[in-house]
N, C-alpha and C positions, 0 to 999 in steps of 0.2 A: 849765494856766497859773497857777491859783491856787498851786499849790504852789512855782511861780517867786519869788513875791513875799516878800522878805525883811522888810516892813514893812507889814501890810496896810491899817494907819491910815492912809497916808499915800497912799493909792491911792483914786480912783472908777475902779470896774467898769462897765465895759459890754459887752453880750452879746448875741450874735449867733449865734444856734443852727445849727450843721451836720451837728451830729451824727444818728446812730440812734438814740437813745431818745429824748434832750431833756428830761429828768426836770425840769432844773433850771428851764425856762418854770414848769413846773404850775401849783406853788405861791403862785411869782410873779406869777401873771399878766403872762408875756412873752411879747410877739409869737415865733410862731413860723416867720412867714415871715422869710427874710435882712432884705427891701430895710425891710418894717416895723420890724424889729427893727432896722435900721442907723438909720433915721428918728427911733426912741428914743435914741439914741445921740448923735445929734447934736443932736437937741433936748428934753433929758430934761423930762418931766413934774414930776419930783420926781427925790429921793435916801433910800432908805431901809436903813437898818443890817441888814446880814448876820450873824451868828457863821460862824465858818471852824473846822472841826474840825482840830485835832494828831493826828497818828497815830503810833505807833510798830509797823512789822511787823516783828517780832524786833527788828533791829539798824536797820530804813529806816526814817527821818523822813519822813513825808507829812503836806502839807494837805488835806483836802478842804472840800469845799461842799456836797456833797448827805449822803454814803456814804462808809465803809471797812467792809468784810465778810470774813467767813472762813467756808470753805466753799462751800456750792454757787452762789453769787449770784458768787462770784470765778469757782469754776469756770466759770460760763458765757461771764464775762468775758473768762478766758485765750482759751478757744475761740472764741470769734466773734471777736476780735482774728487768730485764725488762718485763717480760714477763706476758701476761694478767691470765697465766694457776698458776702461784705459789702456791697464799694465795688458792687457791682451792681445789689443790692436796694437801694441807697441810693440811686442814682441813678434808678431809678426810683420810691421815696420808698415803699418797703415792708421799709426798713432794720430797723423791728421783727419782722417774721416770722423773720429771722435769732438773734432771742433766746430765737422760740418754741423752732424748730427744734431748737434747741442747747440749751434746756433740758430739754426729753423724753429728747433723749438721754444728757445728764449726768445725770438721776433715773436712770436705771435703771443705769450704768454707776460713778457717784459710791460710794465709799462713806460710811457714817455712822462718825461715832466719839465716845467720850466728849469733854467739854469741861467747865472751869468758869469760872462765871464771876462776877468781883469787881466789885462795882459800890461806887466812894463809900471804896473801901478796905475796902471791910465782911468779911463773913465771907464765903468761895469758897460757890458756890448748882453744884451738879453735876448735869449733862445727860447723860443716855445717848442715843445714836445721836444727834446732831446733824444735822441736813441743812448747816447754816448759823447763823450771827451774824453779824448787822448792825448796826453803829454809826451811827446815822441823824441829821443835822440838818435833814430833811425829809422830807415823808408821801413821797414818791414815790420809787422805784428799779427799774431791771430796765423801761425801758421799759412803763410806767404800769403799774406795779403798786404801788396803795395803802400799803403795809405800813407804816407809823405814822401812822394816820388825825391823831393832835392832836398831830406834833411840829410845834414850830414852828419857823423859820428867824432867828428874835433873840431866842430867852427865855434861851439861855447852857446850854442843857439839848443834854444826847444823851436820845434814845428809842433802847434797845437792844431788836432781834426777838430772840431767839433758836426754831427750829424744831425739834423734839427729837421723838425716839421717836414717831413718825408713821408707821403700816402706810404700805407705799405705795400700794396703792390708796385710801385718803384722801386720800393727797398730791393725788393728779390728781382729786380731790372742791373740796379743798380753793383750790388753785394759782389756780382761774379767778376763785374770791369775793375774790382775794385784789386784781383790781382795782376793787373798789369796797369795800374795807375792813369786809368782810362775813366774814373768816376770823380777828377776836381773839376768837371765842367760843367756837373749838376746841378742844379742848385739846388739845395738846404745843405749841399757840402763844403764847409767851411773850412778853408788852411790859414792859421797865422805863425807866422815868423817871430820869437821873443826871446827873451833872457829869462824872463820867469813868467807864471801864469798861473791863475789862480781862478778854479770850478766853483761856483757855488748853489748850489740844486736845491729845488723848494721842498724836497724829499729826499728822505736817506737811499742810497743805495750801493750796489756792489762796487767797490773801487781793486786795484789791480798794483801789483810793480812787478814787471817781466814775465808777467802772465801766469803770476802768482796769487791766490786769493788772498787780501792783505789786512781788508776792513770793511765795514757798511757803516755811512756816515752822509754827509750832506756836502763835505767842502774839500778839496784838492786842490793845496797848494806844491807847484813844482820849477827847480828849479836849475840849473848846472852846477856843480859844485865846481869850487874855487880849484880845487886838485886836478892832473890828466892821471889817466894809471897806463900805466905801457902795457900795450897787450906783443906780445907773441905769434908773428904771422910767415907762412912761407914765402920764400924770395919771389921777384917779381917775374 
């Protein structure tokens, strides 16, 4: 929806979670039942300022709110987007086991490949075997998984992951700390702090905005948009 909006300034957001992961409650602190969350809605607590990310995959303009990614946090995305088990698991409200599933099996299946990446316009930083990069305007993605414990959602900042050169039985060490923001001590796990940042991978592959399937391409440019959009949140 966000990515609908041609004027974000000129919009109050209100949210009403129905999805499988729901990342974007966390941070917020938003109801995540519907009728509470529609009860916010109708009678907001307050209004507080969002940043909304720009994205460019290759040639496709996207907004998001939480994420845009390349690599394997898309790939999961592509596939559980596909997958006959989703709307199932959701209705019975175990819609995230569907991201576990789907990411065991894209670790071993996925491959890695070089990327670089440009942060602020600065000098290209080069990654062998990539798992993934994520463009983040929030700690949370991938159905509660911590991964930028201190981004915030209105400083005007991306926190970029990048996940590099990682054996993979690490990975499955690594993967599970990674919901309680217990995995930046690792290393091949990389946090930078910027205004824009730009992926560029030496092969195509699954890119992502709010954990949506969006493109397969090589390059992922992302950035804050110049606009805040007021979101809708219950009092304090």
């Amino acid at each position: 929806m966000v990515n609908g909006i041609a004027d974000v300034s000129k919009i109050t957001l209100g949210y009403i979670p129905t999805g499988s992961g729901n990342d974007f409650t966390r941070a917020l602190n938003l109801p995540t039942k519907p009728l509470a969350a529609l009860e916010t809605v109708l009678n907001p607590g307050r209004l507080v300022p969002l940043d909304i990310g720009c994205a460019k995959l290759d040639s496709v303009p996207r907004k998001f709110a939480v994420s845009s990614g390349i690599g394997f946090d898309a790939s999961v995305c592509h596939f559980v987007e596909k997958s006959p088990f989703k709307a199932f698991l959701n209705r019975i409200h175990l819609g995230n086991l569907i991201y576990t599933g789907v990411a065991l099996k894209r670790l071993f299946l996925d491959s890695r490949v070089d990327a670089d990446v440009i942060l602020d316009d600065g000098e290209p930083r080069h990654f062998p075997n990539v798992y993934f990069a994520a463009c983040m305007n929030h700690p949370y993605e991938g159905g509660g998984f911590f991964f930028c414990p201190e981004a915030k959602t209105d400083d005007g900042m991306l926190d970029v992951l990048v996940a590099a050169d990682i054996p993979l039985p690490k990975v499955f060490f690594i993967l599970p700390t990674a919901f309680f923001g217990k995995h930046t001590g690792f290393s091949g796990v990389h946090i930078f702090r910027c205004r824009k940042a730009e992926i560029r991978a030496k092969e195509p592959l699954a890119m992502h905005t709010d954990g949506e399937p969006a493109a397969v391409g090589t390059v992922l440019k992302a950035e804050i948009c110049k606009e805040q959009i007021l979101l809708m949140v219950p009092a304090v």
